[in-house]
Every structure is written in C-alpha cells, then in structure tokens.
N, C-alpha and C positions, 0 to 999 in steps of 0.2 A: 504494500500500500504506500503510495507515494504521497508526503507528510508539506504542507508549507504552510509556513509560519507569519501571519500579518502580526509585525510588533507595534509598540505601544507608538512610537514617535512612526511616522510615517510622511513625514516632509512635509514644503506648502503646496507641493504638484501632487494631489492624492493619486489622478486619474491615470499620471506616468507609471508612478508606483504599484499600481493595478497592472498596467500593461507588463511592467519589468517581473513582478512577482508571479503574471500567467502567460509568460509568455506571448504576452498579444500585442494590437497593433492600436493607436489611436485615431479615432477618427472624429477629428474636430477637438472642439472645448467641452464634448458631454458625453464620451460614449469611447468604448475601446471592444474591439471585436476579437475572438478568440477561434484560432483554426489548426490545430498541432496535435501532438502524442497523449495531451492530457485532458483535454478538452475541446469543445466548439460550441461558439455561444457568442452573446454580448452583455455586457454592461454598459448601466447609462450612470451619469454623476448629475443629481444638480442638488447646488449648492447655495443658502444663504444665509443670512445674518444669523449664526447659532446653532445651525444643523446642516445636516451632510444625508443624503439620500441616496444610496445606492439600491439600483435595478438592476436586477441579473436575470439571467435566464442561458443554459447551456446543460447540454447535453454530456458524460463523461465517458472517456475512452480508457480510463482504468482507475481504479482505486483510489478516492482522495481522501486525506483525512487535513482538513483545513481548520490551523489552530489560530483563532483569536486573544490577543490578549488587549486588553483595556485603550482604549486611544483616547491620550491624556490631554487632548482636547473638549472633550463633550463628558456632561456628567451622567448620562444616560443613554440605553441604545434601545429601539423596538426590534425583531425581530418578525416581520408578519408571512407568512403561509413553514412555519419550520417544521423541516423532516431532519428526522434524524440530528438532531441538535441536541449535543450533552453540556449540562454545567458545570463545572466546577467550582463550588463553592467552597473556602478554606478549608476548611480538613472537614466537610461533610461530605457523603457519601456523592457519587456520580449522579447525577436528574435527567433524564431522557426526555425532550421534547418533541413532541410529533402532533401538529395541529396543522393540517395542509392548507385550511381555512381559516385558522385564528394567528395567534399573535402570541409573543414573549416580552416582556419589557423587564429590563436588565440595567439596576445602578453598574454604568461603566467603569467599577474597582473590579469588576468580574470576569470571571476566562470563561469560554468557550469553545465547543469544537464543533464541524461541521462534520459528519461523513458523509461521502455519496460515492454507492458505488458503480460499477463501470457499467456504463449504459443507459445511466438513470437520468433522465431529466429534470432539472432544478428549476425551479423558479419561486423567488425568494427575495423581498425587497428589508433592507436593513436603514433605517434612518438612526442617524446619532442625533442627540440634542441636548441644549441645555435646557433648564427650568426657565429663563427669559425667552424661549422660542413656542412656550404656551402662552395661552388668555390668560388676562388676569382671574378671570374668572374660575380656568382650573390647575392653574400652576401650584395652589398649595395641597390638590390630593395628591401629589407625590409624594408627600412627608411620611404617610403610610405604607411608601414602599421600602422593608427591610432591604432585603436583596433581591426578589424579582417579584412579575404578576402575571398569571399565566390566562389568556385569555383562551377558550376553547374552538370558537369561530362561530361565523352567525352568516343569514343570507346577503345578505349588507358586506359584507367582506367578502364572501365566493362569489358574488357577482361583479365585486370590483376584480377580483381575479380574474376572472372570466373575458373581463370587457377586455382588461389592461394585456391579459398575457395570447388568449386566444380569436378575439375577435376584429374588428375595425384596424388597429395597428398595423397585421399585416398586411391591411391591403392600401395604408395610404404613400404615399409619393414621398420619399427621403426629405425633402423642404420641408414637411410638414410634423414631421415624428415628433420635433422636439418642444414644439408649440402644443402637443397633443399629448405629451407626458408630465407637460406641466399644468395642463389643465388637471389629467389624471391625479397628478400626486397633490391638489390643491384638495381636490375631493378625498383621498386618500386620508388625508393631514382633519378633515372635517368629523370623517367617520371614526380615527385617532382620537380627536380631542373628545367627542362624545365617549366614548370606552373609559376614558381617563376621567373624566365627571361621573359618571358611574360608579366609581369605586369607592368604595367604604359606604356607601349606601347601603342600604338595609337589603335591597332587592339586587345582588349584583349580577343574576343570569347566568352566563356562562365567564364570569371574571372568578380567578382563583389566586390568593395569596399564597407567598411563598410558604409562609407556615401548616396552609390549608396542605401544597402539595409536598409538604415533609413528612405532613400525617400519614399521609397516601404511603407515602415509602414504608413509614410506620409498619401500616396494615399488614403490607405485603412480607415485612421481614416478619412479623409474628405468624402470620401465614406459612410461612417456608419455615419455621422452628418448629411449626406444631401440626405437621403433615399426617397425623394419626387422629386428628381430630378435623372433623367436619366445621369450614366457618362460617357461624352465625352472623348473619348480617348486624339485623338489631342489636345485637352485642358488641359486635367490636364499634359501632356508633357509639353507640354508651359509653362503652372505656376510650375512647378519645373523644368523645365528644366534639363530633363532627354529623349534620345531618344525612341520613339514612341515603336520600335519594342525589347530596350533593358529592356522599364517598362512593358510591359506585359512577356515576358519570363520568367524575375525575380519575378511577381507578382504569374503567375501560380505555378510554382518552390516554393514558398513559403508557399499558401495557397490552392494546387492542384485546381484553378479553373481561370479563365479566369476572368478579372475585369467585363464583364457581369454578366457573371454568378455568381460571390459572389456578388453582385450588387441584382440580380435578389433574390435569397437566403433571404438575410440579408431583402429584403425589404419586402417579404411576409411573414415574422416571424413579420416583426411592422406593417405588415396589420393585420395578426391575433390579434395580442393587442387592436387595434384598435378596432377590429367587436366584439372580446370581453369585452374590459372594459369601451369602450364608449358610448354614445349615437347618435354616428352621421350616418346618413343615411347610406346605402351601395354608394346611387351616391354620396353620399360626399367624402365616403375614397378612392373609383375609381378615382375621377375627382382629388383630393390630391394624389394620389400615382401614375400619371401619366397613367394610361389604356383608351382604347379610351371609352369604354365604360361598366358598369354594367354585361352584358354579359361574355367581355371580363374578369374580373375583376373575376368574378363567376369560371370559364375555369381554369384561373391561381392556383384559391385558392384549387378547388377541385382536382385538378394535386397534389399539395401539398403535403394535409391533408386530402384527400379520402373523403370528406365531403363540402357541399358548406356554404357560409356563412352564409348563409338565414336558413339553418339546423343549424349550432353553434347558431344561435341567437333563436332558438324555444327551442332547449337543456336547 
C-alpha cells in the first residue's frame, strides 16, 4: 500500500503542493488534474478569507493510504461524503468513519487517514476553516465540539452530491466549471452552517458527538469481551446511557451491521477457534455460546463456513 503524507505546514501555493505531492499537473489558479501509476482524477481549490475548500474526485490504481496531519492554519476541518476515514485521536483507540452522504467535523489538532483502495472511486470534499469564517449567529456552537461531530447524512446532502459530482458539471463547457463550483460550494457552505446550528439542540437528527460515538466503540468492545452472552439492546442503553434507537443507528452507520448481527459475526468466528483449537465437546461450545441446541449450533456454523463442525474436526 502506497502511504503519503500531507504535513502540517504546507506552503502559500497549496494547489502546487497538491500537484507535487500527486503527482499531477495544474490547471489554472483552481484545479490540478491527476493521470499516472497512482491515481486519475481532479481537484479543485477555492479559497477565501478563513477557509480552504478542497474538491476531489479520482479514481485509484493501487492502494493508498493518505495521512493527514493538522494544517496549522485553520482551527477546524469538515470532512463531507467520508469513506473509509480513520481518526486518530491521542492515545484513544482508532474511529472508522464511513458516511458516503454525511459529514465529519474535526478540531484541526487532529490526524487523520484516508484509505482507498485500488479501483475505488472517491469523491470527497474537505473544507478547513476558522471560527470567523461562520455567522455570527453560529460561530459559538462550536465550543461544544470536544474533538469531533459526526454527522450521518441527510437528503439535502446526497442530493448536493448528486448535482455536484454526477450531474450538470459534466456536461458544461470548461469556461464555465469554475463559476458553477462556486455557486455549488456557496450552497454547500449554506447547508454547512445549518448542520452546525443544529447542534446541541435538543433535537439533533442525525448529528452525533464525539463522546456519543466513543460510547458506540464502548458497546462494541463489551460486545466482543462477552461473546457467550446474547446483547440486550435495552441494557446496554441503560449502562451507558445512551438512547435505544440513537445507539443502534450510530452502531450500524459505523460498522454496516446491526449490534445483532456483528454480535452474531464476531461470535461464530470464536466458535470456530473453539471447534478448532480445543478439546471440548461440540455440546459444550453450543451450550457456552448460547444455541438451544447441537443441531442448532451445526445450522449456524455450516451457514458460515460451508462446512459443519463435526467435518472441521475429522479435517
């Protein structure tokens, strides 16, 4: 996997430093196109008083893993449509974000990594900004943000996707893209500041605080220590003290599956360790992994791993 590194100082020519760092080529004052061994695609820059807006869009031709670290110009970065984007937070555990349709916002003391692997099409707009680059109106709900806010997506954002990456754009006349992206990213910036007024409001939708999706991690490592027990939804709300239908949303949103079903997953992977490296009967590791019975238990594994246990253990 081929690894590059955007560091914290990144000069006053951003758009060169793009080109030098992908290998690509510039074209004009907003935009740098990309056609080589690692990629092909484009980016667009526009820039003003307080913020920095980068548009991407490129297809990869092998393995990237693109590390962010803090750019000591902007005290804040959005992140809107992220795949596969890990956090790094100080000695907390790694955060996977994956919202094709929604949005990340990140105090820029933060690291970050991009993966994307070879083939996959990206499209992925990143704004920096400072707190003087909102209204005044909502410039002070930022002070609620620890270290990030994770928004899930809404139709109002995959329709801006939509317009921005797949529709009208391609078909207009080179003279005109760049007057048509700043229309875009005005609207952009509109549906931005609304999200960001939202927050700490009683009613936040689909906005999730950093704390909100540390719980989440919470669940899941309890989850994966106590694989012998079936989880109770309404319980683990209770013990963290998060609502019912806002920890499973955020749970699925995170690890694309429902706290059963990663539950169910996670726990026939340490049954097969089990039938493998053990000695304990097959009704032992049924009656231990909760199944009503051997049968049942046999059903599960060979859904699986196309194979039943009784066949692993003659193998």
């Amino acid at each position: 996997m081929k690894q590059i590194i955007l560091e914290s100082a990144r000069g006053e020519n951003y758009l060169q430093y793009i080109a030098d760092k992908f290998n690509g080529t510039t074209l004009g004052d907003h935009a740098v196109s990309f056609d080589n061994d690692t990629l092909k695609g484009r980016t667009g820059l526009i820039q003003g008083e307080n913020y920095r807006a980068v548009l991407t869009a490129y297809i990869t031709k092998q393995d990237l893993d693109i590390s962010f670290s803090p750019d000591e110009t902007y005290q804040y970065i959005a992140i809107f449509f992220p795949q596969w984007v890990n956090y790094h937070g100080g000695e907390k555990q790694q955060i996977h974000f994956n919202a094709p349709n929604g949005l990340v916002i990140l105090r820029n003391t933060e690291n970050f990594t991009s993966l994307v692997r070879k083939g996959v099409e990206k499209k992925i707009v990143y704004i920096y900004f400072n707190e003087s680059f909102l209204p005044n109106l909502i410039s002070d709900r930022l002070e609620g943000i620890k270290d990030f806010v994770y928004h899930l997506g809404n139709y109002h954002l995959a329709t801006w996707k939509k317009s921005f990456f797949f529709d009208l754009r391609e078909q207009l006349h080179e003279d005109f893209i760049e007057e048509y992206v700043q229309v875009k990213l005005k609207e952009l910036f509109i549906l931005f500041h609304n999200l960001i007024y939202s927050y700490n409001e009683t009613n936040k939708e689909e906005l999730f605080s950093d704390y909100e999706i540390e719980t989440i991690y919470s669940i899941k490592d309890v989850i994966d220590k106590n694989l012998k027990e079936k989880p109770i939804v309404k319980q683990l709300s209770r013990d963290f003290g998060i609502n019912t239908g806002k920890m499973s949303k955020v749970f699925k949103s995170l690890f694309g599956e429902t706290i059963y079903q990663y539950y169910k997953k996670q726990r026939i992977q340490e049954v097969k360790e089990q039938v493998t490296y053990t000695n304990k009967t097959l009704t032992e590791i049924a009656f231990d992994y909760g199944f009503t019975d051997v049968q049942h238990f046999s059903k599960n594994f060979k859904q699986a791993f196309g194979i039943t246990p009784t066949d692993i253990r003659k193998s």
